[in-house]
C-alpha positions in Angstrom: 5.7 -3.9 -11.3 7.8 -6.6 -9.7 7.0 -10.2 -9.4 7.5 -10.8 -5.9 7.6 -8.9 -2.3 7.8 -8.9 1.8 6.8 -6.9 4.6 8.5 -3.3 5.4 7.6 -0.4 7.4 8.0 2.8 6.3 8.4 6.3 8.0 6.0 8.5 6.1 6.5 11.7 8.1 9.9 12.5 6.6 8.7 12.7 3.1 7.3 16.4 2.3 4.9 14.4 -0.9 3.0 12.4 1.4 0.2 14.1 3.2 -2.3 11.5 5.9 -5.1 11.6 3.4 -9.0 11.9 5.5 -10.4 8.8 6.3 -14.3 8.3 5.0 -13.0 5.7 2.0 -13.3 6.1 -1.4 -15.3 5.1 -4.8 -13.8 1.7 -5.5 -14.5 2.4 -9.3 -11.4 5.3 -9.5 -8.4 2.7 -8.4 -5.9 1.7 -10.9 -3.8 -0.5 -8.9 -4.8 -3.1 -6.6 -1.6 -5.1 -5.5 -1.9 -8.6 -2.9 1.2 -9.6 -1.2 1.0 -13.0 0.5 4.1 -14.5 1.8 4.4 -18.3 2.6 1.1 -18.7 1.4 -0.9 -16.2 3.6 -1.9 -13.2 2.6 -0.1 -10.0 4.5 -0.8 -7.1 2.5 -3.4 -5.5 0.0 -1.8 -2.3 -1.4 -4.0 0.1 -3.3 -3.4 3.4 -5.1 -6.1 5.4 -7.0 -6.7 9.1 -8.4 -9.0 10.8 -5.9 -10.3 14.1 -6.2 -7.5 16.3 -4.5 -4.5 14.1 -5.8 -3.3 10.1 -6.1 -4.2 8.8 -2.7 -2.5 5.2 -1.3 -4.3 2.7 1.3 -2.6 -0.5 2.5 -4.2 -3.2 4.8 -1.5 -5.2 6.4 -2.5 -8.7 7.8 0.3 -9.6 10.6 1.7 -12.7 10.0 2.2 -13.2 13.5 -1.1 -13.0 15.8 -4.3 -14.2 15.3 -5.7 -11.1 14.1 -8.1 -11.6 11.7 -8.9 -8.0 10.3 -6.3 -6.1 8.9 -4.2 -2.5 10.3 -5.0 0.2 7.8 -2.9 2.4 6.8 -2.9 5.1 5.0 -4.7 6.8 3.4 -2.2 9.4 2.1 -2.6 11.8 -0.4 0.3 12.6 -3.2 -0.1 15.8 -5.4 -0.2 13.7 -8.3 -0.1 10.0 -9.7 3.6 9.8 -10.0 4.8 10.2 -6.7 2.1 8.2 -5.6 3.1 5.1 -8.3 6.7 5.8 -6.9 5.7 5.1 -3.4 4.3 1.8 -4.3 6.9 0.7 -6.6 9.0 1.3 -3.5 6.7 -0.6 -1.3 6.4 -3.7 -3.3 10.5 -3.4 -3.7 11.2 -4.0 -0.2 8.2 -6.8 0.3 10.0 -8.6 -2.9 13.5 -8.1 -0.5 11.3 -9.7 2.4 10.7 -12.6 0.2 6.8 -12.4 -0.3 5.1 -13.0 -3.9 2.6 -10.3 -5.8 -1.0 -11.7 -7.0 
């Protein structure tokens, strides 16, 4: 993974691999990647991917940096047909936070 990253917003109906995934969360014990973006200090994203039981399924919580909001959007979750795709997505993802200037924990 990459060492640092920013905010982005992505279009995810264009892409045919990523399905909206049914909300009702998930067994914490299946994720593989847990990724927390801050940028300037604060904390803006947590990014997670993990292998559910109908494919690799994404979640990201996004903290805007500029209200007072204190709990996070959700996004996601979306489904993948498998873990690659999926591990692409987030590569991507943390590719254009690192653009955007923010830092990986």
């Amino acid at each position: 993974m990459h060492a640092d990253a920013h905010a982005v917003a992505l279009d995810h109906g264009a892409d045919p691999l990523v399905q909206q995934a049914p909300s009702g969360g998930h067994d914490a014990t299946q994720q593989d990647v847990v990724v927390r973006v801050e940028k300037d200090g604060k904390q803006v994203v947590i990014l997670r991917r993990y292998d559910g039981a109908r494919g690799a399924v994404v979640e990201c919580d996004v903290y805007p940096i500029d209200t007072m909001r204190i709990e996070p959007l959700r996004l996601g979750p979306y489904l993948f047909p498998a873990s690659e795709p999926a591990s692409r997505f987030v590569d991507e993802v943390l590719l254009a936070l690192e653009y955007l200037g923010c830092t990986f924990r």
